[in-house]
N, C-alpha and C positions, 0 to 999 in steps of 0.2 A: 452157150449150149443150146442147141437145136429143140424144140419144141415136139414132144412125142405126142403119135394117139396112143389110146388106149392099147390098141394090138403092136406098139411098138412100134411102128412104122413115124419116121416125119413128117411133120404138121409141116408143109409148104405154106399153106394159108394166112401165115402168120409171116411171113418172110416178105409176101408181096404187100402189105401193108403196114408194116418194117420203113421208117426213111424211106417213104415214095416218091413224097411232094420234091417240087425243084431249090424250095426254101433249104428242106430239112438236109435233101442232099449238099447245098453247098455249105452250110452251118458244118456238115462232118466233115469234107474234104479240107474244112480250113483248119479247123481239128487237127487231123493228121498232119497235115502238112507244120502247124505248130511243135507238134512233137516227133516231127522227125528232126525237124533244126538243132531241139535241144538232145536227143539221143544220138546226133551225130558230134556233139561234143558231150558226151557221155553223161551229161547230165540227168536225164532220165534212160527208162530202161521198163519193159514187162514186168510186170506186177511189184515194183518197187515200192507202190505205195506213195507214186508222186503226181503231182496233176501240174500242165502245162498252165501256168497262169499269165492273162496277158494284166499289165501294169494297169494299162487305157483301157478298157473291154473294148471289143469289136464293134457292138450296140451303140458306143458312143464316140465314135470315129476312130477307134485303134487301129494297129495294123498287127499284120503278122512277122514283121520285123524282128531281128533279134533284138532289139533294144528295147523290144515292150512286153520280150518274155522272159519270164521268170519261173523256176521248179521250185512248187512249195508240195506241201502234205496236203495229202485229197480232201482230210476234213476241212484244212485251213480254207486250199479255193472253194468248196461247198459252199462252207458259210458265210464266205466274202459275199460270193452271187453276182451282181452285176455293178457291184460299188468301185467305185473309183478307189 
């Protein structure tokens, strides 16, 4: 949800320091690009309450292969985090 001012109008300001950097931007496209693989074998889906987990993390030379992705529950990958 968009960020209001006070007179109701949209806080732009906050959009352009929003995923600016070139790091942050690729760290999301690979994101997406994860979970479109597994929502196009139905296994995730909008607000399901699933989070794309990769087996390898990225961090640690994973890929975005489907062989390294797996749909768990958002709390599960939260608290996994970066472990193997």
């Amino acid at each position: 949800m968009p960020r209001k001012n006070p007179d109701g109008s949209r806080d732009y300001s906050y959009d352009k320091q929003y995923e600016k950097t070139p790091k942050q931007l690729k760290a999301n496209e690979e994101r997406t690009q994860a979970r479109r693989i597994l929502a196009k074998e139905g296994k995730v889906s909008k607000f399901d309450g699933k989070d794309v987990d990769h087996i390898k993390p990225v961090s640690k030379g994973g890929t975005n292969s489907r062989t390294n992705l797996r749909a768990i529950p958002k709390s599960v990958n939260r608290a996994k985090g970066n472990r193997k």
